[in-house]
N, C-alpha and C positions, 0 to 999 in steps of 0.2 A: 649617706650611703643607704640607709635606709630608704630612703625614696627610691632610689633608684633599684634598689631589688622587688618593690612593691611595684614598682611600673613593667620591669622584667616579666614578674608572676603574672599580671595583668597580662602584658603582649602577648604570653604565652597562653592563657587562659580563651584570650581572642581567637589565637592560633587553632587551640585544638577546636573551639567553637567552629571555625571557618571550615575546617579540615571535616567536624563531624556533618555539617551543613553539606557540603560537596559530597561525601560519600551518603546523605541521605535523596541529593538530588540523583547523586549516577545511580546509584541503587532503583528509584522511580522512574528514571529514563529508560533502565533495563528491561522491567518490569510492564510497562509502555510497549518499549518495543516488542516484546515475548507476545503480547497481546494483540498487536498490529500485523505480526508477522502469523500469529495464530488466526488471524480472522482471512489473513490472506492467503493463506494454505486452508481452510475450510472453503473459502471461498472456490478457490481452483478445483480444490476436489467434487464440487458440488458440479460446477463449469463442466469438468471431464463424465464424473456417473452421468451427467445427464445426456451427454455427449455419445457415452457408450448407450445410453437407452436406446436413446435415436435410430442408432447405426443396429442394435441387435432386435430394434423393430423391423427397420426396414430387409435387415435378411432374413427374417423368419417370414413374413409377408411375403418374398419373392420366393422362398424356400417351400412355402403353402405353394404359392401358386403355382410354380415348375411341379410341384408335388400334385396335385390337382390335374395338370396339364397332359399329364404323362398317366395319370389313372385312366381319362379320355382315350388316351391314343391305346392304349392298351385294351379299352374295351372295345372301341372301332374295332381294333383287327380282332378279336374275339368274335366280335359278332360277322367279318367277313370269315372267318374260317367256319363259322357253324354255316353259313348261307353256301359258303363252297362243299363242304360236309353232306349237308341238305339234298344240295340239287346233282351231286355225283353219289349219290347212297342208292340211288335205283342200278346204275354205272353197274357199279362195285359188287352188287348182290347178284347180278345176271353172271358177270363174269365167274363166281367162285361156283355158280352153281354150274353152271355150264364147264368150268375144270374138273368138277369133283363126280358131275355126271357125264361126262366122255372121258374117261383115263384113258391115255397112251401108255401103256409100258415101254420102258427103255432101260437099258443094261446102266445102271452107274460109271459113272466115268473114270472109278477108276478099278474097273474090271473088263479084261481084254474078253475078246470075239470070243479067243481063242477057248477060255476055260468053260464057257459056257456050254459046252457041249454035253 
């Protein structure tokens, strides 16, 4: 009888052996995969930040340039309104003085004929 609880204790002793061996392998497959799964989420992230570089190069580049574009068009018509400015300034200076040297008097319009007497 004795054998047979010494082969018991034995099987048993295998048992927890087996049992400790699987949980040190799932334990390392875990560990594995945390690592696998970490390289391939760094990886992705890296994939995307560069992804977004890309894209917020390329709108600040079009953003310069519309920006640029529209400084141009802006100073064109600047410099068309000084050249209209320019060449109707003789115009403009004949007329005020030619109003301010002929006055017409005229009764305000809203005072009748009548009170002016």
């Amino acid at each position: 009888m004795s054998g047979g609880i010494q082969s018991l204790l034995k099987t048993e002793k295998d048992a927890q052996e087996i049992v400790s061996q699987a949980r040190r392998y799932r334990t390392q497959k875990l560990k594995a995969a945390k690592l696998d799964a970490k390289a391939e989420i760094d990886a992705y992230k890296a994939k995307k930040a560069e992804e977004l570089k890309k894209f917020e190069d390329e709108f600040v580049g079009a953003n310069k340039k519309a920006e640029e574009e529209a400084d141009k068009q802006v100073q064109g018509e600047l410099e068309g309104i000084k050249k209209t400015a320019a060449s109707k300034e003789a115009a403009v200076v004949k007329l005020l003085v030619d109003a301010v040297g002929t006055p017409s008097p005229e009764l305000p319009t809203n005072v009748s004929k009548v009170e002016a007497h």
